[in-house]
BALUM-399072 format. One record per atom (N, C-alpha, C): x, y, z. Coordinates in steps of 0.2 Angstrom, whole numbers, plus 5000, padded with zeros to 4 digits. Atoms other than C-alpha are relative to their C-alpha. Layout:
// residues N
XYZ...
END
This chain:
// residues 420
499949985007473947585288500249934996499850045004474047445274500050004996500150015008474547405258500249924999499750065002474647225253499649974997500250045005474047075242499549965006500650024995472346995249500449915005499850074999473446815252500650015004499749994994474546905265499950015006500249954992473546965279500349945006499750044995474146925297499649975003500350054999473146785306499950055008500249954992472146865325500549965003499450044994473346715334500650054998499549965000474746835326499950085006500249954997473946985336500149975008499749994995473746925351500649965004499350024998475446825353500550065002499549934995476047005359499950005008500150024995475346965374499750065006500249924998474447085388500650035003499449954999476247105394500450044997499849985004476847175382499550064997500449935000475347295381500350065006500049934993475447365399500750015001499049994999477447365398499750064995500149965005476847485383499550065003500649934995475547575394500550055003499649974996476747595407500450024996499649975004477947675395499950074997500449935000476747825391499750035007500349974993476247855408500450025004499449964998478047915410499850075003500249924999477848085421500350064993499749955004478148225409500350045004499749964996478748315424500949984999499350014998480648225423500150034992499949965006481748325411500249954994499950035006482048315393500849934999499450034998483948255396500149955004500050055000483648135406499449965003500550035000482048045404500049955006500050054996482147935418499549995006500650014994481047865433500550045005499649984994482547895445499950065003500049954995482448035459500750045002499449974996483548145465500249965007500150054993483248045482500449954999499750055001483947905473500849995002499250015001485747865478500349994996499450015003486247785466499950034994500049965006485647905453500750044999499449935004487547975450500649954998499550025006489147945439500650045003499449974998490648005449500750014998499650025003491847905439499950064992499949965006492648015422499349954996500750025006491047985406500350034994500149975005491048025391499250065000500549974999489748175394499650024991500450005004489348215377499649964996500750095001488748035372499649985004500650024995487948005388499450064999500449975002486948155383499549994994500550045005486348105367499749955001500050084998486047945375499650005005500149984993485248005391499449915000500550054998483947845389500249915001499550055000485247705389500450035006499550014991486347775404499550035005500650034996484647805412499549985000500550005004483447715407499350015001500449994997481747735411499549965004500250054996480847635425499649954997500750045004479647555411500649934998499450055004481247475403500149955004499850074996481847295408500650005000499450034999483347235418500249954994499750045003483747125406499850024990499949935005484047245388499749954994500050005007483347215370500550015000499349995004484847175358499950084999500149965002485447335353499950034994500349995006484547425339500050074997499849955004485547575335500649994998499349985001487047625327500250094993499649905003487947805322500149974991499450015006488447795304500750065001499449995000489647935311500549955004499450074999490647775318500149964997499750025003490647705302500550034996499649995004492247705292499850054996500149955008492247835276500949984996499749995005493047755261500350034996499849935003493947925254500249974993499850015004494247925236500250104995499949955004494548065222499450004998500750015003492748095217499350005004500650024994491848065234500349925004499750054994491847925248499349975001500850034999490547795256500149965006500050054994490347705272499249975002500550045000489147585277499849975009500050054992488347485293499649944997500350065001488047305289499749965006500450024993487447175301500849995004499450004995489447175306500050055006499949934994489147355315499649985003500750004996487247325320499849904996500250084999487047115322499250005001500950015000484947125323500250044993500549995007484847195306500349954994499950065004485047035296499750004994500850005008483547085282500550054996499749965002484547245279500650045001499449955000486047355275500050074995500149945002486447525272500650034999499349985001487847625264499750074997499749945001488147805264500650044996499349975005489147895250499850064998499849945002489548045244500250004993499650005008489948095224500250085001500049935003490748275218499450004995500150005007490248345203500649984996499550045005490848245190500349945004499650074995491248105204499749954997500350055002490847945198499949935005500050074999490147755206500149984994499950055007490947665193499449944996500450045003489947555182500049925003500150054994489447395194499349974999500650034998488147275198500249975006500150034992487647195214499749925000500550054998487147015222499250015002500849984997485747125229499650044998500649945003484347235226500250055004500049964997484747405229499550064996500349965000483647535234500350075002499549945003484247715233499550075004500249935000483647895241500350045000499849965000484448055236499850065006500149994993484848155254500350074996500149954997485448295247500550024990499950005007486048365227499549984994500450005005485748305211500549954998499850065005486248135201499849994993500350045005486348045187500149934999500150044998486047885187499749934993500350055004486047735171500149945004500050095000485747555170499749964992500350035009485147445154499549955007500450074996483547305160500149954999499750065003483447135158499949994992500249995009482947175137500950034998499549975003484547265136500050084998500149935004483747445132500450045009499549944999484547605141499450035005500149964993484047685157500250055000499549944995484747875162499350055000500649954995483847995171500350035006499949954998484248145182499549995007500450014994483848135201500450065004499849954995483648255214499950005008500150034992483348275234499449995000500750064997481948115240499949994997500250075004482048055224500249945001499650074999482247875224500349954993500150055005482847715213500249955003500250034998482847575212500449944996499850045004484047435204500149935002499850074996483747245206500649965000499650025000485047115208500549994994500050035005486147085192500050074994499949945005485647255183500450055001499449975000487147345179499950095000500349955000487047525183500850035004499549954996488147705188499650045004500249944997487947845195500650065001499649954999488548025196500050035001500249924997488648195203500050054995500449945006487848345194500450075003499949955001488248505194499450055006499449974999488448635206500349945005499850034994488848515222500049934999500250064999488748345218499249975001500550044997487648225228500149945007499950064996487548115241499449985002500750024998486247995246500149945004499950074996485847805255499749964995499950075003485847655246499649955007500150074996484847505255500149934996500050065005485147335251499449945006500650064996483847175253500549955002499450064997485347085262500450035006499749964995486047135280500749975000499350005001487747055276500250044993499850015004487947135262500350085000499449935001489547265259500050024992499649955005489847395246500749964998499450025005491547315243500149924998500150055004490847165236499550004996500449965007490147235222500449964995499549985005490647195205500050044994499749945003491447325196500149984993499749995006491847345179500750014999499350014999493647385181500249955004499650074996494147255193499849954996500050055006493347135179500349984996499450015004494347195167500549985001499449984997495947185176500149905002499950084999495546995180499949954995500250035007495246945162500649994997499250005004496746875151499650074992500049985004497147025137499649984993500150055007496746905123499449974999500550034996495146835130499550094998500449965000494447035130500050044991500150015005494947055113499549964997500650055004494146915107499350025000500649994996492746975117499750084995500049935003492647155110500150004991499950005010493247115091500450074999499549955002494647245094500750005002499250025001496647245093500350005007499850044991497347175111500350095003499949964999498347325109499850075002500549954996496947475112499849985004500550014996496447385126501050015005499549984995498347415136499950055006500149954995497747565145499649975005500650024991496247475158500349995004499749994990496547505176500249925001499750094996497447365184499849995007500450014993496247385200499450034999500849975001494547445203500250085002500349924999493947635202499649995006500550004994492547605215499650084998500149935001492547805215500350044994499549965003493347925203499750054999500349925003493248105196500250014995500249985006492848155180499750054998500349965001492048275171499250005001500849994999490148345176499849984992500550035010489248245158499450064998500449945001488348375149499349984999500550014999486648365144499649935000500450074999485348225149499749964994500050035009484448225132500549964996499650025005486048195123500549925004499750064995486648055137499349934997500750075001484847965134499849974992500050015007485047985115500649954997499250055002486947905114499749935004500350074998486347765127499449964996500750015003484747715117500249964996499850055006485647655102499450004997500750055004484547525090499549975004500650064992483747445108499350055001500849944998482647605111500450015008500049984992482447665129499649945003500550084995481847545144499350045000500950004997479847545146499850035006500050024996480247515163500550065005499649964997480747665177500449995004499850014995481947645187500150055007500049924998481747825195499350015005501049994997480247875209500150075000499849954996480048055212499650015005500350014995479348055228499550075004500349915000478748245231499550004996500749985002477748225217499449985004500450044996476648125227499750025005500249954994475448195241500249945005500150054995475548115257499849945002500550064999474847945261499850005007500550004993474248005278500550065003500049954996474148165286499950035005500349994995473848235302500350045004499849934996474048385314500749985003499349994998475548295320500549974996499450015003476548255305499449984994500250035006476348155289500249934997499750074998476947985282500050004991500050015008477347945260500349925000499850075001477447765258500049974993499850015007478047705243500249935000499850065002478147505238499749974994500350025007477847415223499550014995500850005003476047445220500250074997500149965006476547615214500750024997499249975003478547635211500249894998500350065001478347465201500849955001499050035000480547425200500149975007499850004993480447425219499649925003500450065002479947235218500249995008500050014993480747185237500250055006500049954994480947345247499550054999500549984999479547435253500250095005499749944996479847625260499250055004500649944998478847745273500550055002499749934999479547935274499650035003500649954995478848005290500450065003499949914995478848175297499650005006500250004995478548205315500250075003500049934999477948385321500550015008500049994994478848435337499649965005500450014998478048345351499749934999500350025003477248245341500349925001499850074997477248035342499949964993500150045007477347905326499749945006500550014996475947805335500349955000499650084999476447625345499549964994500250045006476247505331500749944998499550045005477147345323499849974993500150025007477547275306500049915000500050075001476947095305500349974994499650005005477947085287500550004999499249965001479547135290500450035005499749964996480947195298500150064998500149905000480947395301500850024998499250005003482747435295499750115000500149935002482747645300500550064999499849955001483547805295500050075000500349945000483547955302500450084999499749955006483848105290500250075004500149944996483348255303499650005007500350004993482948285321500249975006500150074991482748175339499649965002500550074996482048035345500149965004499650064995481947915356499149954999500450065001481047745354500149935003500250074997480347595364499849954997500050075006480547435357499849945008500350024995479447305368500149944999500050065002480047125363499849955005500350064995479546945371500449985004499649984995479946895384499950045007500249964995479247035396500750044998499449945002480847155389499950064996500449935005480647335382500950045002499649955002482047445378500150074996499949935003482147635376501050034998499450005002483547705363499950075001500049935002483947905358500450004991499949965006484047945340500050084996499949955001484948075332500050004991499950035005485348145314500649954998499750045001486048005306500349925001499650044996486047875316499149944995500350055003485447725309499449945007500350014994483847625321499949924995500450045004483047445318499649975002500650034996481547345326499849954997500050055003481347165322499250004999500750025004479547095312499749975007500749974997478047115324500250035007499949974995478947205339499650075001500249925000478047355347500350065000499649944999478647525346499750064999500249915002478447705346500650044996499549955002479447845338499850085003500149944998479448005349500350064996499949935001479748185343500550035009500049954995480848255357500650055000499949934999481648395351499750084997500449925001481148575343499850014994500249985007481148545325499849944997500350085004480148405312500749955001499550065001481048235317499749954989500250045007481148145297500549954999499650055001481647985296499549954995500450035004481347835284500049935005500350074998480347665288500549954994500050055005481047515277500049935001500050074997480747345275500049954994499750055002481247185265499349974997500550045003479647155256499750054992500349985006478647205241499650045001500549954997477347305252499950025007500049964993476947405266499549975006500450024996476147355281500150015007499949984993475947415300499349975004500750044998474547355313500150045006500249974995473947515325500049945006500250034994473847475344499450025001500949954997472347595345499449954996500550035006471547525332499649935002500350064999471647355337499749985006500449994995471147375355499350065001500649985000469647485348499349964995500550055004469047355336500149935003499950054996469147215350499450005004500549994994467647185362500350055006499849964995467747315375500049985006499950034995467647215390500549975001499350035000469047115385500550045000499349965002470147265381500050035010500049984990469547345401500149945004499850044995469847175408500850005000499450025000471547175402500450055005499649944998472047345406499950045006500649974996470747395418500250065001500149965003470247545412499350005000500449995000468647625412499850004993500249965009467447635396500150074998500049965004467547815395500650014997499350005003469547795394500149974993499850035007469347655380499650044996500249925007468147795371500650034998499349935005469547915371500549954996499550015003470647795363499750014992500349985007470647845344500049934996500350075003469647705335500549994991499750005006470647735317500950024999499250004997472547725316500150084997499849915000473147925316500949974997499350025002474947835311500650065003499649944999475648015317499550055006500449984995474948085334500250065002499749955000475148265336500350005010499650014994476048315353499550055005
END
C-alpha cells in the first residue's frame, strides 16, 4: 500500500539490501509449528532441560511476555534493541482536572523520530492554553473534547471531537483543550520529536508569571493592578466548568478575523476503510487528505482474531506503534542476521525502525486495534508478497528453494491484513 509524491519512491538496491537472510530468518518465523501453545510460543521441548525457571519470577509479566523469556527458535542469540514499552510503567502527572504520562525516547531509546503522551481530562478539565517546539498529532481513545487553536492568520479554531477523531497542531500554534460533558476525555498525543516531553511546553501561565508586572501591562493596555491575580506557576491541568455551547464558543473566538479556513480536526470514521479484507481492515490517513497533518502520517489497523498484518516494511520512516485493543506479538527482523520476537498488549506502546521487516500477529480471541505512525507527510509500506511475486520466479525459488507452485500460492497483491 502507498501513498506518496512521485519524487519519493524507494530505489530496487533499497529492496534488496534486506538481504536473502533476512528473508528465510522471516520464512523460518512463520513455519513456527502451531502445535506449541499459545503461552509459550517457543521451539523449546519438554525434552529440553533447560526449558525451566526454578528460581522465584515474576509469573504474571513472564506471561504476557511469554516470547521474550522464550523465545522462539527463529529468533537470534544476539537480540534487537528493545522495541516495547508499557505506558502502564509510565509515571501519571495527577492534577485537579485530569493527568498525563508519557514514553519519550528516555523510557524507549529506539524511538528517536517519536514520542507519545497519554492524558486524561474530566469534564470541564482543562490542558491549559500552550504551544509546543513540536508538531502534535492527537487521537481521541475515548470521550469527547474540545479543542481551539488560532493559525498562522490569526483567525479562531474550535471544534468538538469525539472517539478516533483526530487533530492535529503544528509547531508554534497555540491551542487547548478540554473535557465535555458526561465523562470527559482522554486520548494520545504524538509528537514529530522522540525527545520531546510534555513538561516542556510552553504554557500560558508559566509565561505570565515570568514576565515583569509592568511589562504585561504595557503589553495588554490595562492597569498593573487587574492583573495581580495570575498564577504564580503553571496550570498544566486544571478544572473548570464544562463550556457551554460550541456555536457560542466559535462565535466569541471569531471576533473581526473570521474563523480559520483551515481544519484542524479529521473525523476518521467518516471515512471508509482504505483496505479491507476477510482478515481485518487498515484507515490511513496523511496529508493528502487530513491536510494540517503536514509531518505525521497515521495507519489505524484492525486485526481479526487470527489474523496476520502481512510481513512488510516502511522505507520512509520510523513505525512509532500504539496499541489501543487486544494481543500481539511481533517480529522485527533487523541487519545483521538478528530478528526479535516481542508480546503486545492493551496499551503498550511498540516501534520498528525505517525499512526493518515485521509482522503484526492476532493472538488472542478479540479484534487486535492498534495505530501505525510515522514522521513524515505520507504513508508508505513495501509487501513482502508482493515484491517476491513481482520479481523473476527463478530468482525468488533459487533463494528460497521453493517450488513454483508454492511461489503461485503466494498472493501476487498486498492483502496488508491476512485473515487467520
Amino acid at each position: 500500500m502507498e501513498n506518496e509524491s512521485t519524487n519519493e519512491k524507494v530505489s530496487r538496491r533499497g529492496f534488496l539490501e534486506l538481504g536473502s537472510a533476512a528473508l528465510a530468518a522471516a520464512a523460518g518465523g512463520l513455519a513456527v509449528s502451531g502445535a506449541i501453545a499459545q503461552e509459550n510460543p517457543s521451539a523449546k521441548t519438554q525434552s529440553d532441560r533447560s526449558a525451566t525457571e526454578p528460581a522465584p519470577a515474576n509469573g504474571p509479566l513472564n506471561q504476557q511476555n511469554a516470547d521474550s523469556e522464550w523465545p522462539p527458535a527463529t529468533d537470534s542469540k544476539s537480540l534487537v534493541r528493545n522495541f516495547k514499552y508499557p505506558f502502564s510503567f509510565a509515571n501519571k502527572r495527577a492534577y485537579e482536572g485530569g493527568w498525563s504520562r508519557e514514553v519519550t525516547v528516555r523510557e524507549l531509546p529506539v524511538s528517536k523520530d517519536l514520542a507519545g503522551v497519554n492524558m486524561r481530562l474530566t469534564a470541564g478539565g482543562v490542558r491549559e492554553l500552550h504551544w509546543h517546539t513540536a508538531d502534535e498529532w492527537a487521537i481521541v481513545l475515548y470521550g469527547s473534547a474540545r479543542i481551539t487553536a488560532i493559525d498562522r492568520e490569526g483567525k479562531s479554531f474550535v471544534a468538538d471531537t469525539k472517539k478516533n477523531d483526530l487533530w492535529y497542531f503544528p509547531s508554534g500554534i497555540p491551542h487547548s483543550i478540554q473535557g465535555l460533558d458526561p465523562d470527559g476525555t482522554e486520548f494520545m498525543l504524538v509528537f514529530d520529536d522522540g525527545n520531546f516531553s510534555e513538561s516542556e511546553t510552553l504554557l500560558l501561565s508559566d509565561a505570565m508569571a515570568h514576565l515583569p508586572p509592568e511589562v504585561l501591562s504595557k503589553n495588554f493596555g490595562v492597569a498593573e493592578a487587574t492583573l495581580r491575580n495570575l498564577p504564580k506557576k503553571e496550570l498544566f491541568i486544571f478544572q473548570t466548568a464544562v463550556p457551554g455551547s460550541l456555536e457560542a464558543d466559535q462565535k466569541a473566538a471569531a471576533g473581526a478575523l473570521g474563523t480559520s479556513p483551515e481544519s484542524f480536526a479529521f473525523r476518521t470514521m467518516d471515512m471508509p476503510p482504505t483496505k479491507r479484507t476477510k482478515g481485518g481492515e487498515v484507515r490511513i490517513v496523511d496529508s493528502s487528505i487530513f491536510k494540517a497533518s503536514t509531518n505525521v502520517a497515521m495507519a489505524m489497523v484492525t486485526v481479526h482474531p487470527g489474523g496476520l498484518r502481512e510481513l512488510h516494511w516502511h522505507p520512509n520512516a520510523d513505525e512509532w506503534q500504539y496499541y489501543i485493543t487486544g494481543k500481539a506479538r511481533m517480529t522485527v527482523v533487523a541487519t545483521g542476521n538478528l530478528g526479535r520476537t516481542m508480546d503486545f498488549q492493551t496499551g503498550d506502546v511498540g516501534y520498528v525502525q525505517k525499512t526493518l521487516l515485521h509482522y503484526i500477529e492476532n493472538t488472542g480471541d478479540t479484534d487486535l486495534i492498534f495505530l501505525e505512525m510515522f514522521k513524515s507527510s505520507f504513508y508508505q509500506d513495501l509487501s513482502l508478497s508482493q515484491w517476491l511475486t513481482h520479481t523473476p520466479p527463478e530468482l525468488v525459488m533459487a533463494h528460497l528453494n521453493i517450488d513454483k507452485a508454492t511461489l503461485d500460492a503466494i498472493p501476487k497483491d498486498e492483502l496488508v491484513v491476512v485473515p487467520g
